[in-house]
Every structure is written in C-alpha cells, then in structure tokens.
C-alpha positions in Angstrom: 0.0 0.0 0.0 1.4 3.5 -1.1 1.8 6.7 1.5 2.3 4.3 4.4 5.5 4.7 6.0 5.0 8.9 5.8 1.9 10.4 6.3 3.3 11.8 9.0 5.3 14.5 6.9 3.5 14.3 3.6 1.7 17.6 4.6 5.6 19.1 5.3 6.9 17.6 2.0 4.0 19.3 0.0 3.9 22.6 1.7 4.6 24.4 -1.4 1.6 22.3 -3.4 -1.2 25.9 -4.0 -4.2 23.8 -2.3 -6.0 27.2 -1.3 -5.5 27.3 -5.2 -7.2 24.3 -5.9 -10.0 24.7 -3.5 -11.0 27.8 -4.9 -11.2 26.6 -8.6 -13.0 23.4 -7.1 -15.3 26.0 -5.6 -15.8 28.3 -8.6 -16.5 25.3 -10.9 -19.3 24.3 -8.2 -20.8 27.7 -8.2 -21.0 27.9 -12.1 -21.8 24.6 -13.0 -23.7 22.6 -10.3 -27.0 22.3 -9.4 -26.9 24.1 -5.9 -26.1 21.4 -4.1 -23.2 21.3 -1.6 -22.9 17.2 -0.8 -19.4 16.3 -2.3 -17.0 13.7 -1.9 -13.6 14.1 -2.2 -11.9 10.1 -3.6 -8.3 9.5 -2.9 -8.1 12.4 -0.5 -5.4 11.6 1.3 -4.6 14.0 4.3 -7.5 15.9 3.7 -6.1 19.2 2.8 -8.4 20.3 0.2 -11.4 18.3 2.3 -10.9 20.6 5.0 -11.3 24.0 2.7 -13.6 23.1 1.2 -15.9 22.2 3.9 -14.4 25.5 5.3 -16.2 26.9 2.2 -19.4 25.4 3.6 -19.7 22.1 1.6 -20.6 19.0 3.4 -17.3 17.5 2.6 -16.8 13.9 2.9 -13.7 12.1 1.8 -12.2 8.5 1.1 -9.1 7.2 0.7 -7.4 3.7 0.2 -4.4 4.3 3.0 -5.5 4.2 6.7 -2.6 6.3 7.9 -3.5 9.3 5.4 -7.0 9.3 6.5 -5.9 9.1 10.7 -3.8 12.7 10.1 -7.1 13.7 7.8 -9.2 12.9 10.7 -7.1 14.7 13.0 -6.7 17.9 10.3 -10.6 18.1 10.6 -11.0 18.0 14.1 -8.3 20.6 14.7 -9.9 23.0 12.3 -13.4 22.2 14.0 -15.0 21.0 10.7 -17.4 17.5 10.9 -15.9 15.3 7.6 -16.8 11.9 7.7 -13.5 9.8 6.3 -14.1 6.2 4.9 -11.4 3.6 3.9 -12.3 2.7 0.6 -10.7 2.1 -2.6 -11.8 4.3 -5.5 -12.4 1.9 -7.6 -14.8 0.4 -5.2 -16.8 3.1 -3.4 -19.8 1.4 -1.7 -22.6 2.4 0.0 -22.7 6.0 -1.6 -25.4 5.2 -4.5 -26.6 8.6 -5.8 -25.2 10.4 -2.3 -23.7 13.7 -3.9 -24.2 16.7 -5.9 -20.2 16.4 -6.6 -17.3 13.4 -6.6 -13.7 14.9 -6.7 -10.2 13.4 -7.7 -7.3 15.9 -6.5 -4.0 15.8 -7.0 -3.6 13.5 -9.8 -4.6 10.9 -7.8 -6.2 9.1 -11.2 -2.8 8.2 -12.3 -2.1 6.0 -9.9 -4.1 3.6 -11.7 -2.3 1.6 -13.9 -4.6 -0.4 -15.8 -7.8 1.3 -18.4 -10.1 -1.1 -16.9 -9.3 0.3 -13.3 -9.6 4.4 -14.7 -13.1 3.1 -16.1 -14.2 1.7 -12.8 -13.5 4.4 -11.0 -15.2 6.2 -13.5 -18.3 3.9 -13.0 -17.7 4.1 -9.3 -18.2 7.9 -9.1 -21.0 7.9 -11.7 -22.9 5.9 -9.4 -22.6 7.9 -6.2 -24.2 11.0 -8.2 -27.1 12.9 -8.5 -28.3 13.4 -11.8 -26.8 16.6 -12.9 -23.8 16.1 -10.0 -20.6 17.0 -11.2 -17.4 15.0 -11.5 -13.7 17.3 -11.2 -10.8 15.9 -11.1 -7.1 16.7 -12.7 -4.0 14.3 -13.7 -0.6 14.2 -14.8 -0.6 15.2 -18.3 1.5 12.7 -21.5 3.8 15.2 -21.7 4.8 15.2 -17.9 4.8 12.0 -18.0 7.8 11.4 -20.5 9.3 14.8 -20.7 9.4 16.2 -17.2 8.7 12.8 -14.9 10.6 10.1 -16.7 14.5 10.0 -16.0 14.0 13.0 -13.3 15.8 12.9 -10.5 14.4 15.3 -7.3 16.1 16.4 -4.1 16.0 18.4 -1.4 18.2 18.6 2.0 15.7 20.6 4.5 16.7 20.9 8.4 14.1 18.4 9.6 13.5 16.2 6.3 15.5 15.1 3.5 14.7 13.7 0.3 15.5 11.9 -2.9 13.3 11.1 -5.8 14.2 9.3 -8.6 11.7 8.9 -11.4 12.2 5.9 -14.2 10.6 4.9 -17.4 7.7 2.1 -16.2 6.1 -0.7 -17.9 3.0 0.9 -19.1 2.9 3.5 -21.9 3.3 6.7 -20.3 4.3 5.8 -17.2 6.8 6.0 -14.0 8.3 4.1 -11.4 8.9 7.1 -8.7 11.7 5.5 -5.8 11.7 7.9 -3.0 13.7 8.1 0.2 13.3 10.7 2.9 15.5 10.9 6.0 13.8 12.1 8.7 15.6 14.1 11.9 14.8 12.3 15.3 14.8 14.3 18.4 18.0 13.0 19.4 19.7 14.4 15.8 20.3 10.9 13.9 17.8 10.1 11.0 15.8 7.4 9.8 15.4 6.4 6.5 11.6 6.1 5.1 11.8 4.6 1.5 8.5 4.6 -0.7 8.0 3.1 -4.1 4.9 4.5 -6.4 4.0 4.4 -10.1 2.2 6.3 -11.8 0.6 6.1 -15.4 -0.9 9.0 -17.8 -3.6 8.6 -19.9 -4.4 10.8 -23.2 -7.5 13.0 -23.2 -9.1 11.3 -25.7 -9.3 8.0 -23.8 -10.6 10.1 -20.9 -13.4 11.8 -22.8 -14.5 8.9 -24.5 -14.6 7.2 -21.4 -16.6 9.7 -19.6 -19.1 9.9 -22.2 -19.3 6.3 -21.9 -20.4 6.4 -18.5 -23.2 9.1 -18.9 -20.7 12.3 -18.5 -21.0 15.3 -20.6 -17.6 17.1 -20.5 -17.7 21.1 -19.6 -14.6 22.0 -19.0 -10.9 20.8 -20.0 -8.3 22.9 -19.6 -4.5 23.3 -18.2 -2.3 24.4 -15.3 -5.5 25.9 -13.3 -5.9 28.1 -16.2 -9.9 28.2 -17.5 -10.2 28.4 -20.9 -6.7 27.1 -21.8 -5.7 23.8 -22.9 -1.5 23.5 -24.2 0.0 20.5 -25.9 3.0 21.1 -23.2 1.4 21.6 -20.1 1.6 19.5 -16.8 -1.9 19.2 -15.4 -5.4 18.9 -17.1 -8.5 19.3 -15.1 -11.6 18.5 -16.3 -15.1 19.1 -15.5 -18.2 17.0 -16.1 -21.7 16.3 -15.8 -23.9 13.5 -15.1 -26.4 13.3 -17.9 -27.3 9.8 -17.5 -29.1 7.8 -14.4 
C-alpha cells in the first residue's frame, strides 16, 4: 500500500503544493456549474487538505481514501480545524454504499494516475457515476502525456531541509506513459540521527481522448478541459489537465 511509511510528513513535504488554489477553482466550478447542491465527496483524498477548505467553504465535505494512515492525520486535520468530515477507507475503484449520495465526486491531485490499468480508470469512473445525483458533477485533474515522458521520466528530485531530506528518482515504467517514482526521505529524530523512510509509487498518464471517451461512456457530458489551473486554456505542453463533467445519465 502506497503513503504508508510517511503520512506523518507528507503535509511538510508538499507545503509548497497551492491547495487554497485548488479549492478555490473546485469552488468556482461548483458555483457555475452545479445544481446548488453542496454534498461532495472528495476520492483518494489523502490527508485531507483540500477536504478541509472546502468544507471551510461550507460544503458538506466527505472524503475516502485507500491508505489508513492518510485518513488518521485527515481525521485529525478536521478536528483541529473544527470541521465534521466523515472519512471512509475505501478504494476508489470500489466506493460502496454512496449510490446517488452527492451533488459532486472529486479526484485531487492526480490521484487518477495511480491507476495503472484502463479497466481500473473506467471503474473508478463507473464508481463515481454511481454515487451522483443526476446533474452532480465529477472534477478531477492528472498528470498530463507530456509530464509524463518529458518532465517525470529519467527526473531525478532532491531536497536537504533541516528536519527532512529527500531523494526522488523517477524511471521509465512498464506501461505506456508511465513512471516508477523511488523515493527516500531521511527524517531528523529528536535525538539528531535520521531514519530512513523509502516509498515506491507508479504512476501512469492517460491521453485525453481516452478520458473523454470514457466519460461519455459512463453518462458524462464534459464542460470544461483545460491546463495548469488556467480556465479556458488547454497546451499540448502543459503538466496538469483538469476537467469538468456532468452527469447526464441515471
């Protein structure tokens, strides 16, 4: 299981991620394209970082996420900010017991590319089809092709930080358009020696006209697709693409 051995730092490692960014443009695609509703779930979300603005924002937030350890410091970032988010260990590809619960399922953080197989993308698909209201919306964002071979493949990434220290190598995977990301972080102990942590993830991207044709497939009409948080915009070179849909189809 992936984001085991750190959930304790993975909010310190991604302190420079813009997740007040995100939230907002979660929030403004709600506003303009929803149906008033404020019931969303938020699938793979990890620590709960965007859960938490967002039900700051006054959404009943709920979220889900495959690794117990990411969901006990998600648990604990909602009771420290006094927000009620109820947090379920469930696999995305296999969200039960939320059959037409939400006016909105979200995917954050490229958390779709993590699946490495079609057939898995499509269930997850399905998976949040099924938990929405007709008309709910479905946003979520992923690693684009050309990240994936141009910026993520053969990368190497460090960082030596006072507390935390960090190595991330990146190699070409197995499946087209993927990588095989080998991290180790060394963590300061009170006493001044480090541990080592050492995580292994892959990660696969998928081109956009799979995705749309897969979404339409499962009842979704698309209304926005665009790059790098930029409305409107949509580059053959960029890193992200987020896309917006609606549920057309019970």
């Amino acid at each position: 299981m992936i984001y085991t051995g750190f959930a304790g730092i993975y909010d310190h490692l991604m302190k420079d991620v813009p997740y007040r960014d995100w939230a907002d443009l979660l929030d403004r695609l709600m506003k303009e394209h929803g149906n008033g509703g404020k019931k969303i779930m938020d699938m793979a979300c990890g620590t709960g970082e965007i859960t938490v603005l967002l039900a700051q924002k006054g959404y009943m937030a709920a979220g889900a996420d495959i690794s117990e350890d990411m969901l006990a410091v998600a648990i604990q970032k909602a009771e420290s900010n006094k927000v009620e988010i109820p947090f379920f260990n469930q696999d995305m590809r296999e969200m039960e017991g939320h059959h037409h619960a939400y006016d909105a399922v979200m995917m954050n953080c490229d958390s779709l590319n993590y699946l490495l197989e079609e057939e898995d993308v499509r269930q997850t698909l399905h998976s949040a089809a099924a938990m929405l209201h007709a008309g709910g919306l479905l946003l979520f964002d992923v690693h684009s092709l050309y990240k994936m071979e141009h910026i993520l493949q053969g990368a190497t990434f460090a960082d030596a930080g006072e507390d935390v220290s960090f190595i991330w190598n990146c190699f070409e995977g197995d499946h087209p358009y993927s990588a095989d990301h080998e991290l180790s972080f060394f963590i300061k102990d009170p006493d001044g020696r480090y541990s080592r942590i050492d995580e292994f993830h892959q990660q696969r991207a998928y081109a956009s006209e799979q995705l749309l044709a897969w979404l339409e497939a499962e009842g979704f009409e698309v209304l926005e697709h665009f790059s790098d948080f930029t409305p409107g915009m949509l580059l053959e070179k960029s890193e992200r693409q987020f896309y917006a849909a609606k549920k057309t189809r019970v």
